[in-house]
N, C-alpha and C positions, 0 to 999 in steps of 0.2 A: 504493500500500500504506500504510494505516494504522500508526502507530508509536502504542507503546502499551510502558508502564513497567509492575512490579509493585512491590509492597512487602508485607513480611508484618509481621501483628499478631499478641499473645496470646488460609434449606427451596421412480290420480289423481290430484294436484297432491302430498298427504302422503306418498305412494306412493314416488312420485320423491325428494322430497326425504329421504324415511327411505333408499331405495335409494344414494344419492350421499354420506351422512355418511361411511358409513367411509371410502370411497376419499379423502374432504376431510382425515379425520383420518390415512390412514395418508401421504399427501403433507405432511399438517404435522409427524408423528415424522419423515419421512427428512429434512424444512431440519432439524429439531430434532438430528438427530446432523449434519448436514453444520455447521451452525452450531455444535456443542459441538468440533467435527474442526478450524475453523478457529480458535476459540479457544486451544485446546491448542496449535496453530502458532505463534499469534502469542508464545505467551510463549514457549515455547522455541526460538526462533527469535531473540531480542532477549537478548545476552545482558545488560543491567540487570535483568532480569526471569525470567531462567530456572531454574527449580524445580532443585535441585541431581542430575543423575544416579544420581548414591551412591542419594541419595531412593527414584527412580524405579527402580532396582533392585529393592531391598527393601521395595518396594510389594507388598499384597497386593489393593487394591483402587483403582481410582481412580473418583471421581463428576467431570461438570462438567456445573455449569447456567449459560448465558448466561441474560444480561438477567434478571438479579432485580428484580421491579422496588418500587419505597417506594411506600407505600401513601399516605401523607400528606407534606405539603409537607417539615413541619419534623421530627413526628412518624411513629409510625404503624406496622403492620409491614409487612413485605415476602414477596413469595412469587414462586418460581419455578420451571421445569422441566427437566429437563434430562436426562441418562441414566450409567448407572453399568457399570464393568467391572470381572472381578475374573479374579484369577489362576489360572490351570488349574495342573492336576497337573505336568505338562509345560514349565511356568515360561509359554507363551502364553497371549494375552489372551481372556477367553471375547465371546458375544455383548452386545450393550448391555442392560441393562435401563433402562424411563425410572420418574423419579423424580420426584419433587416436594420442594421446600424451603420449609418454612414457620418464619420468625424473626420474631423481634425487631424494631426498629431497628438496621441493620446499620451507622449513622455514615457513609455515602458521602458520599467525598471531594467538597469543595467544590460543595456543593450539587447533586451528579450524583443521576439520577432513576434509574438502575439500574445494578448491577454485574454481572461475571463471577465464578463462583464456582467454584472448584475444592478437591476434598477427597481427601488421598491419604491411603489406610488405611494403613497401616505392619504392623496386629494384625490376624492374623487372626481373633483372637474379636471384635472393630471389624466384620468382613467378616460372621460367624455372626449377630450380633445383627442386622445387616436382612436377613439370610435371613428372621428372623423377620418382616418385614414393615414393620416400619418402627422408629425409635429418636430419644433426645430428649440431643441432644448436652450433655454435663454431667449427665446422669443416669446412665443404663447405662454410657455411653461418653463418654469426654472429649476434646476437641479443644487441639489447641496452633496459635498460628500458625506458618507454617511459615518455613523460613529461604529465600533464593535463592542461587542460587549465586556471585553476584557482593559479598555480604556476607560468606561462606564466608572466616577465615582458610587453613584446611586443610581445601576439599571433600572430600578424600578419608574423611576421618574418619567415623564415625560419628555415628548423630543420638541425642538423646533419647528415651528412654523411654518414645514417646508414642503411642498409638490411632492418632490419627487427625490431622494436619498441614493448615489451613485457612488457603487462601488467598484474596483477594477484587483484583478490577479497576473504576476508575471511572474516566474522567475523563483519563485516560490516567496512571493510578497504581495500581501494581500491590504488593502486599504482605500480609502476613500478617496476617488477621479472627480475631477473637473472635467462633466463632459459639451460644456458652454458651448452653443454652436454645433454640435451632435444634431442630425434627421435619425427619425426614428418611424419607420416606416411597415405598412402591412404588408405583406407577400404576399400578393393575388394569385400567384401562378401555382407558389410553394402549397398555399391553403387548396387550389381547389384540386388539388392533382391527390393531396393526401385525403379530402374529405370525400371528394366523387363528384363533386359540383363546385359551384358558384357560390360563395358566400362571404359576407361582411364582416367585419369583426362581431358588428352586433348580434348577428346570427349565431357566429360561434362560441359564445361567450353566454349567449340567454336562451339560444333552444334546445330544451332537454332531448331531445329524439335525434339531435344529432349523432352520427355512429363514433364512435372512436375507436381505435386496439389497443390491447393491454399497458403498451407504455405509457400510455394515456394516466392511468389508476396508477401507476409505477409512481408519476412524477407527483400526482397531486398527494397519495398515501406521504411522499418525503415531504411534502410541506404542509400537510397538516403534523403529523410527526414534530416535524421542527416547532412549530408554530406550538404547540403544547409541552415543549421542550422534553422531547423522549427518543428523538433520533436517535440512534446507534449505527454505526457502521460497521459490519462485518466483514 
């Protein structure tokens, strides 16, 4: 098992081969959530690195996209994919929608070629504005880095006043990203290839009779886990 810290800071022949893309694409979204599934593990599983409970309470939404990757050596931006949940009536996690993250220069630590990124909504109007489709972190909506719980005087307490709480992983250093100027974006193409159709984020986030497969239960089982602080990792 991989040990990994956080730390927080202030996106005929054609025939066949057209027949076999989606099945290719809808096996790359299920590593894509089993890979976001074991992300989320690892930091709340380490406690130097684990997002504070309180947090994850009073979450109204959470994104995580592994392996962001930099585009350039020194410079350059970065883009990744990854998938997003958000909070039902009921206080339970809905189904994943996938995402895309398009930034900056993200400053990964010690010359690492790609981070973990995770983003926990706090606001529900944070949750509405990518309803809308997608949003430009520092414009509509603002981002704070987020704190972890082992920096935490008084976990118990409440947080700041803040949207949306950004966190990033490199290198095995975990902590709070400034992702200012980050798009944050819905995957039309990723979402309907995995669901079977056409759908919104709204759709996939509020209608119960949509299908999902097992990683589906996989990701949400670890974040309600966490969220009641009983995760274990095996």
């Amino acid at each position: 098992m991989k040990v990994n810290s956080w730390m927080a800071v202030p996106v005929a022949i054609v025939m066949v081969a057209s027949t076999h893309l989606p099945s290719i694409a809808a096996s790359d979204s299920n590593k894509k959530i089993e890979k976001a599934t074991e992300v989320f593990e690892e930091i709340m599983t380490d406690s130097k690195s684990r997002i504070p409970k309180k947090l994850l309470e009073q979450s109204e939404g959470i994104a995580i996209i592994p392996d962001v990757l930099r585009a350039g050596f020194f410079f350059g931006g970065t883009r990744g994919a990854g998938v997003m949940v958000v909070r039902d009536k009921d206080g339970t996690w809905s189904n994943p929608a996938f995402i895309s993250l398009t930034a900056g220069s993200l400053g990964l630590q010690f010359g690492a070629k790609s981070s973990d990124i995770v983003l926990v909504f706090k606001s529900r109007d944070a949750v509405n504005q990518f309803l809308l489709g997608s949003f430009k972190l520092g414009g509509s909506v603002s981002g704070t880095a987020g704190p972890i719980e082992s920096s935490l005087v008084d976990p118990a307490k409440g947080f700041k006043d803040a949207p949306i709480y950004t966190y990033a992983r490199s290198r095995g250093l975990f902590g709070g990203i400034s992702l200012e100027g980050s798009q944050l974006e819905f995957d039309k193409e990723r979402n309907q290839v995995f669901y079977g159709k056409k759908l919104t984020p709204r759709q996939i986030f509020n209608d119960p009779f949509v299908n999902s497969p097992p990683e589906v239960e996989s990701l949400k089982d670890t974040l309600e886990q966490a969220e009641a602080g009983v995760l274990r990792r095996f």
